[in-house]
Kinemage of the C-alpha trace (Angstrom):
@kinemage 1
@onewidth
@group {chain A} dominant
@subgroup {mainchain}
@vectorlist {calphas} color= white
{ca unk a 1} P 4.174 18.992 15.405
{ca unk a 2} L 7.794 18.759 13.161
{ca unk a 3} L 7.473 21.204 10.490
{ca unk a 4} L 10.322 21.758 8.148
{ca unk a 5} L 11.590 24.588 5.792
{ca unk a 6} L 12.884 23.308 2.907
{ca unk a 7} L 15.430 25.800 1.219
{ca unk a 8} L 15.448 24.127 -2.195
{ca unk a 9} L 11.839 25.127 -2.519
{ca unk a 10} L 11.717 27.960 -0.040
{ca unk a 11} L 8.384 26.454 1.642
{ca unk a 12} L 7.205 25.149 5.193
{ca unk a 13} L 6.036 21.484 5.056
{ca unk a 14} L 5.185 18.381 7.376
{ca unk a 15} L 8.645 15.630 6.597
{ca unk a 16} L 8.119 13.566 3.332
{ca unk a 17} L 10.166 11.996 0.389
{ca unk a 18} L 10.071 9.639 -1.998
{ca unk a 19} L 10.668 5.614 -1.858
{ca unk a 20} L 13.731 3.954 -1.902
{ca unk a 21} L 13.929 1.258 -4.394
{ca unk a 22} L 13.070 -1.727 -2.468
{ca unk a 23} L 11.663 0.416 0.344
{ca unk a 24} L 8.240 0.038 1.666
{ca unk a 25} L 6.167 2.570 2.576
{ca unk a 26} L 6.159 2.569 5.889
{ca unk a 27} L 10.141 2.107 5.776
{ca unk a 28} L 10.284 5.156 3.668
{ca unk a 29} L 8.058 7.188 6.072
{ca unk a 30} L 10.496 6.670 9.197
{ca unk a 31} L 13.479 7.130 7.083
{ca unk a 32} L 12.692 10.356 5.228
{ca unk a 33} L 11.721 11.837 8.908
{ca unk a 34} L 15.149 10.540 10.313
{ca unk a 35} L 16.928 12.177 6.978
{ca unk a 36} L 14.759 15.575 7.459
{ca unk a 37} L 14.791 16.220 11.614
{ca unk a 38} L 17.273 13.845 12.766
{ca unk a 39} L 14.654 12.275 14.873
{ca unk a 40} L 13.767 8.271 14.676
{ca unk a 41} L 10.384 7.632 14.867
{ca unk a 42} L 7.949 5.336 16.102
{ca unk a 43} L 4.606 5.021 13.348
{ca unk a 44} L 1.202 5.273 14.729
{ca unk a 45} L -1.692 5.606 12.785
{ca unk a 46} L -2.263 6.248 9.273
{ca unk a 47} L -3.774 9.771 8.780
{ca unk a 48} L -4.633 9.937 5.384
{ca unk a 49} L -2.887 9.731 1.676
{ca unk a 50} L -2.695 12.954 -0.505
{ca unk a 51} L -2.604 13.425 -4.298
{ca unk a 52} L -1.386 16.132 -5.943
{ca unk a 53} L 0.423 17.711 -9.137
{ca unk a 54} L 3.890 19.375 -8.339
{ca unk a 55} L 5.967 20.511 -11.226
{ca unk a 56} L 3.262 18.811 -13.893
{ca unk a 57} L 4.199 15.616 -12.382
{ca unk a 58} L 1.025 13.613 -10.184
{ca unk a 59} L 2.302 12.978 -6.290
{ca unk a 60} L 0.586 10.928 -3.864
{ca unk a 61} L 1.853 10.782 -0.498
{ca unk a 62} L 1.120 8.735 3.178
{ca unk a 63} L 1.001 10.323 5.952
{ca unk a 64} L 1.246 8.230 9.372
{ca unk a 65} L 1.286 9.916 12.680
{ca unk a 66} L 4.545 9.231 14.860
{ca unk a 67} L 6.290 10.373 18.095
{ca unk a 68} L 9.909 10.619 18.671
{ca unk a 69} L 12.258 7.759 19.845
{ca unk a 70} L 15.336 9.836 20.232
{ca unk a 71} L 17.430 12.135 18.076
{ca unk a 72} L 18.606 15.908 17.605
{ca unk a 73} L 18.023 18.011 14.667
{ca unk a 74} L 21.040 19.723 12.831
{ca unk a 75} L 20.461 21.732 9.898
{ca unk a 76} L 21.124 20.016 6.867
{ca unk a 77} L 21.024 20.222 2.578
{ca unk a 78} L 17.484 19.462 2.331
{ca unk a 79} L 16.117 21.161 5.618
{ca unk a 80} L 17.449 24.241 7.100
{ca unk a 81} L 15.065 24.563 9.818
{ca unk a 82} L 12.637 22.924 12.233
{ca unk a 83} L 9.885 24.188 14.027
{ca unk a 84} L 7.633 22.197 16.952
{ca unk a 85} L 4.533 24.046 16.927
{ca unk a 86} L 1.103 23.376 18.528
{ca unk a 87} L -1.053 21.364 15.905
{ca unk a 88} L -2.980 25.470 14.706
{ca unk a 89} L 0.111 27.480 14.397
{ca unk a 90} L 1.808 24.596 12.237
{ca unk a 91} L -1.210 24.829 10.169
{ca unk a 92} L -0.935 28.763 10.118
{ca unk a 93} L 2.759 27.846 9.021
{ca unk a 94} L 2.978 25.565 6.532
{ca unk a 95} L 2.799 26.370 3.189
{ca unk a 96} L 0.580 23.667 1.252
{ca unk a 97} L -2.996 23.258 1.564
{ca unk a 98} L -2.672 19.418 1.382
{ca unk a 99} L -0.388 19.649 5.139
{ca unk a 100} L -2.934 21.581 6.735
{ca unk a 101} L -5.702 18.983 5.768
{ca unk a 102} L -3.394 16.491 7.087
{ca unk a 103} L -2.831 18.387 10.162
{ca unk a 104} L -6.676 18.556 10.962
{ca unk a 105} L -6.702 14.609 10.571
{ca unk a 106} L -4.476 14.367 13.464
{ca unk a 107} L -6.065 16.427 15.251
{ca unk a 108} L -9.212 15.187 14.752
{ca unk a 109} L -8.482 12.359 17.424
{ca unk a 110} L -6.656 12.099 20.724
{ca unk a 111} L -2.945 11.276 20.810
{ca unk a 112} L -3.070 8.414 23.123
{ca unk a 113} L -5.086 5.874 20.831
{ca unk a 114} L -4.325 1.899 21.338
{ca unk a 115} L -2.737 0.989 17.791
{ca unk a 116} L -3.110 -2.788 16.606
{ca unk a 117} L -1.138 -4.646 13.928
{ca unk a 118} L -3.319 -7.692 12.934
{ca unk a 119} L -2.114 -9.634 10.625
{ca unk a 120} L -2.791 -12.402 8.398
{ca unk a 121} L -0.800 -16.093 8.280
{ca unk a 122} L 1.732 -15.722 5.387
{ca unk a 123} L 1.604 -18.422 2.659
{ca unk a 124} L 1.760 -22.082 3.471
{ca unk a 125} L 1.157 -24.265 0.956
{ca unk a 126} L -2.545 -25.911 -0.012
{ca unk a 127} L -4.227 -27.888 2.864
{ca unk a 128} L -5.189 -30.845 -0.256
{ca unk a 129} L -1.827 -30.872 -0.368
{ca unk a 130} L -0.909 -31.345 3.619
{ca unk a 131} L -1.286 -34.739 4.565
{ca unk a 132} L -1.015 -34.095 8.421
{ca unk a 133} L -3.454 -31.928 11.096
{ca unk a 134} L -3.710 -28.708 9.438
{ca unk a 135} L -3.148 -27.202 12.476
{ca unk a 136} L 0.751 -28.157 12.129
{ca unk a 137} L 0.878 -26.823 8.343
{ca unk a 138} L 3.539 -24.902 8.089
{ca unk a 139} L 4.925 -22.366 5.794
{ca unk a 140} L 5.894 -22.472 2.534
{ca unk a 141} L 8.933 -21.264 1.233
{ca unk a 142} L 7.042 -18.153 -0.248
{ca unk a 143} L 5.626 -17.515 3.331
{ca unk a 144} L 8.777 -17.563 4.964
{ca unk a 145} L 9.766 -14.292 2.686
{ca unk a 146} L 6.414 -12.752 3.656
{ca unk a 147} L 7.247 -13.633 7.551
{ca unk a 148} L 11.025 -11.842 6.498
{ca unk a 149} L 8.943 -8.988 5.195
{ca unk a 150} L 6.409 -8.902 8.359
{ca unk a 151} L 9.640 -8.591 10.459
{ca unk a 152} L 11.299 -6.328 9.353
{ca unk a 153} L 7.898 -3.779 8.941
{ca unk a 154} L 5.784 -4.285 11.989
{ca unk a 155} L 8.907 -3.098 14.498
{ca unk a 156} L 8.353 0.481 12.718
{ca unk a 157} L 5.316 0.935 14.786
{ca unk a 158} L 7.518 -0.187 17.867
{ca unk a 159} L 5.469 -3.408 19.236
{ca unk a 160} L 6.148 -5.024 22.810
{ca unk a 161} L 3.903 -8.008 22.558
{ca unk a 162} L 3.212 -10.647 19.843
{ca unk a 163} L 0.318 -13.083 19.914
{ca unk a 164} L -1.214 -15.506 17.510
{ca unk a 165} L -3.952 -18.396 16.783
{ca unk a 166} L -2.492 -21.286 18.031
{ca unk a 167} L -1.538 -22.387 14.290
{ca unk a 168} L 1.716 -23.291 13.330
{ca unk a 169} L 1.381 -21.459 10.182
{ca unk a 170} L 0.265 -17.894 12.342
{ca unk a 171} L 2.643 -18.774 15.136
{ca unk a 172} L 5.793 -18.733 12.287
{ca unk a 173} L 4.670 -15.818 10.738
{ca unk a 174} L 4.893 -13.617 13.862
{ca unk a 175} L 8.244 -15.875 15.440
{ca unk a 176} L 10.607 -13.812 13.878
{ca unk a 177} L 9.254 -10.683 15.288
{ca unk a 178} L 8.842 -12.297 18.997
{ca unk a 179} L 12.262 -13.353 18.634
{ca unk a 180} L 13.450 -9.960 17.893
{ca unk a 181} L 12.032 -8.687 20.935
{ca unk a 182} L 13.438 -11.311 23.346
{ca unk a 183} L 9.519 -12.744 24.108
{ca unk a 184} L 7.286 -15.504 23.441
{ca unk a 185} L 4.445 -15.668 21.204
{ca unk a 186} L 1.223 -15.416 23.561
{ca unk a 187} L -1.029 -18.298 22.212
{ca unk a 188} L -5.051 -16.857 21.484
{ca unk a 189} L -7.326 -19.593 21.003
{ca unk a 190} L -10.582 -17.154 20.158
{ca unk a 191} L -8.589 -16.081 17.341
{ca unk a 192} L -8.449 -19.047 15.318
{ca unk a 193} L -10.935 -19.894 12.921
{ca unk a 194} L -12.264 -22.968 14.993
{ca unk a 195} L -12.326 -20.847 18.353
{ca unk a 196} L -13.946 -17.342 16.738
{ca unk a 197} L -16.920 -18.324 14.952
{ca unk a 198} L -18.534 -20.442 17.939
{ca unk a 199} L -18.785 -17.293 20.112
{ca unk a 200} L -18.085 -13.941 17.922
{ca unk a 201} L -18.476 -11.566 20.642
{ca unk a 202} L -15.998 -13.593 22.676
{ca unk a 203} L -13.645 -13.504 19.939
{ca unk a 204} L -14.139 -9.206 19.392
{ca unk a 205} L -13.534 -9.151 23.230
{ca unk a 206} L -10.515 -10.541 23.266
{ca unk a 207} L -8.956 -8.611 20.955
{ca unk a 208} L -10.384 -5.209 21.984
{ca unk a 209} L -8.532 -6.841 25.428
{ca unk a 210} L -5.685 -7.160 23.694
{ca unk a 211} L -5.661 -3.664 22.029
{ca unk a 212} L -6.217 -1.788 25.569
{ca unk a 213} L -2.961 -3.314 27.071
{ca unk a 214} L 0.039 -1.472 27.151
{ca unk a 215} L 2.126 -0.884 24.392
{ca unk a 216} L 1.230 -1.918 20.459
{ca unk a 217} L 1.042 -5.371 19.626
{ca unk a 218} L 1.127 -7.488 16.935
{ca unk a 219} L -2.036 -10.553 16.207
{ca unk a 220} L -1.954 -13.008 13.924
{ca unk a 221} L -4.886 -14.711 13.088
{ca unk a 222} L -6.438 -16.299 9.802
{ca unk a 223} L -8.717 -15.292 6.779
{ca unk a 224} L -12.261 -16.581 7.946
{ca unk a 225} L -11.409 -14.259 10.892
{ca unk a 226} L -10.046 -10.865 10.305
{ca unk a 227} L -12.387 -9.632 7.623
{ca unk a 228} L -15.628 -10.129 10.173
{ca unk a 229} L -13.329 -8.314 13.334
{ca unk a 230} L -12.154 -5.551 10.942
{ca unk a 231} L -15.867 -4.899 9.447
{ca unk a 232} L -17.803 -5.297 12.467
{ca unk a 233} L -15.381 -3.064 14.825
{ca unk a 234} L -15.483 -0.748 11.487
{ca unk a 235} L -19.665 -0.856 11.921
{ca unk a 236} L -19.708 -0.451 15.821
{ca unk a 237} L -17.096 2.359 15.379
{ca unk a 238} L -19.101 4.344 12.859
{ca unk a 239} L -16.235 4.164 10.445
{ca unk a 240} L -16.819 3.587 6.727
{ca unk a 241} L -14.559 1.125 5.390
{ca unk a 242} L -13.774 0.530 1.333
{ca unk a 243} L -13.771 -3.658 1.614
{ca unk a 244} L -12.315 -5.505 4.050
{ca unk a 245} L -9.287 -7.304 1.924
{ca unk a 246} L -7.015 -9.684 3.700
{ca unk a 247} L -4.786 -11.846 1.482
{ca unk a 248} L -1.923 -13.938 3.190
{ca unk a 249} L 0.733 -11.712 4.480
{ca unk a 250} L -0.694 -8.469 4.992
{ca unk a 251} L -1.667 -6.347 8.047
{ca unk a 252} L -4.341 -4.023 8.816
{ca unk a 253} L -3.639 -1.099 11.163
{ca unk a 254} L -6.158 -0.564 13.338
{ca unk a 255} L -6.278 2.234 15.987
{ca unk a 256} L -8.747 2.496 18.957
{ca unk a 257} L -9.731 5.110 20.928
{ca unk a 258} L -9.113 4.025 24.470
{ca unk a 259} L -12.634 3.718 26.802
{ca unk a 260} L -12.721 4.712 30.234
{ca unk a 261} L -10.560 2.384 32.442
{ca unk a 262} L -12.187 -0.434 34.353
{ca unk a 263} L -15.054 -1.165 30.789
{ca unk a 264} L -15.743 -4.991 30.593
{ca unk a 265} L -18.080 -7.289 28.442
{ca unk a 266} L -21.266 -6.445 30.430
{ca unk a 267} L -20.614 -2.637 29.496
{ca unk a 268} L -22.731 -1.446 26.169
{ca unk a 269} L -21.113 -1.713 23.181
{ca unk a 270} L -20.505 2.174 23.743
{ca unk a 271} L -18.484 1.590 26.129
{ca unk a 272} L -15.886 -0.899 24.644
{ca unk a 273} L -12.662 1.076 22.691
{ca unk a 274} L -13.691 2.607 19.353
{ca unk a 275} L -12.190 1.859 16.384
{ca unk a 276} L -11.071 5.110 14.495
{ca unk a 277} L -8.630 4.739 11.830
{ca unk a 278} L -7.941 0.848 9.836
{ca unk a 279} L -5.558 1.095 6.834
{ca unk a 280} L -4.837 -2.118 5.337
{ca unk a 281} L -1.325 -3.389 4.146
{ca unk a 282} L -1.900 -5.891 0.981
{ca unk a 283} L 2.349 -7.096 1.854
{ca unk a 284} L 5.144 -6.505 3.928
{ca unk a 285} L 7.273 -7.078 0.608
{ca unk a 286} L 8.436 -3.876 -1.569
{ca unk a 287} L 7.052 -3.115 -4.751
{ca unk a 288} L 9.287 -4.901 -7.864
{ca unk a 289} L 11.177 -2.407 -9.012
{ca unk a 290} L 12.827 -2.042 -12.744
């Protein structure tokens, strides 16, 4: 684990900062680490968000886990020193109560889980209002700045493969990101409302499929969809969820831990990955700011 001394308030801490305007946070997150260590990083899960008072003044920070890309550190005005420690001397190090419980969330799971990005269809338009097969609808103009917001988030968590229900609407909400890459969107018919809901377990399958490949990747699929995955991976994982929101646009983060290799459908429910950790992204847009 990174853990920083900050001379300005002679403390150890786990990297943090505050938003840019216009910054998401996720953005903020991989910058503030770059700015702190001089390392670029690569967003996993979400470990947890902290709230606290510092100088009278109410905090409340995310915390993601991350590994390094590449970089070097060099001592610098806000950090004079780094230390990589194992995960219970940086805990015996840092300085704040609120790092050490953040600590124990990461290492609460292994390293090595299978992170998701599933994401909803951004904005296109009322289907009254198409006059074609909705299956063509595309987006509207207030989707296409979602999409722009979608692609320029999701690569933080460094995805290699994109995939979507076979929907224009999903396919051109995800393009930008394939294209960015240098692949093609990889078409998933049990992911779309029409091919889910005839066979659910089919539909859980395939995406648990999906999230044991290699590398992250990035679904799209649509609203009568992701709320049922989300809550009923949540249930089999044992993991207590606050709602299952999923407006058009946002993302949920799911991580897995991975089962043993060879599991397939016959295997127990037991057996399939586990869902750990979901954090939920209501846009890929920055807050308004003043």
């Amino acid at each position: 684990m990174a853990v920083v001394h900050r001379p300005r308030y002679d403390d150890w801490s786990l990297p943090k900062g505050k938003l840019d305007p216009g910054e998401t946070v996720p953005a903020a997150a991989v910058r503030e680490v770059l700015e702190e260590t001089g390392y670029h990083a690569v967003l996993g899960r979400h470990l947890s968000q902290v709230s606290y008072r510092a100088f009278g003044k109410p905090k409340v920070v995310d915390y993601f886990s991350a590994r390094v890309a590449s970089g070097e550190f060099t001592p610098n005005d806000e950090v004079d020193e780094l230390r990589w420690a194992p995960v219970a001397e940086a805990a015996s190090l840092v300085t704040k109560d609120t790092d050490r419980s953040v600590l124990a969330a990461f290492a609460a799971e292994p390293t090595d889980l299978a992170t998701v990005l599933l994401v909803r269809h951004a904005k296109a338009g009322k289907r009254d209002n198409w006059p074609g097969d909705d299956d063509l609808r595309p987006l509207s103009s207030a989707g296409w700045r979602q999409a722009g917001g979608l692609r320029s988030m999701l690569p933080l968590w460094g995805p290699v493969r994109v995939h979507s229900a076979p929907r224009v609407r999903c396919v051109e909400t995800v393009q930008g990101v394939a294209e960015d890459l240098g692949i093609g969107v990889l078409l998933e018919p049990r992911l779309s409302e029409e091919g889910f809901w005839p066979d659910r377990e089919a539909g859980l399958v395939r995406l648990l499929e999906i999230a044991d490949g290699p590398g992250t990747p990035v679904v799209c699929s649509q609203g009568g969809v992701i709320p049922d995955i989300v809550s009923t991976l949540a249930d089999l994982g044992g993991l207590s969820l606050d709602g299952t929101p999923c407006k058009k646009g946002s993302a949920w983060l799911l991580a897995f831990r991975r089962p043993e290799p060879g599991w397939s459908t016959s295997d127990s429910h037991t057996s399939w990955p586990r869902l750990v950790s979901a954090h939920y992204f209501p846009t890929a847009l920055p807050a308004p700011t003043a």
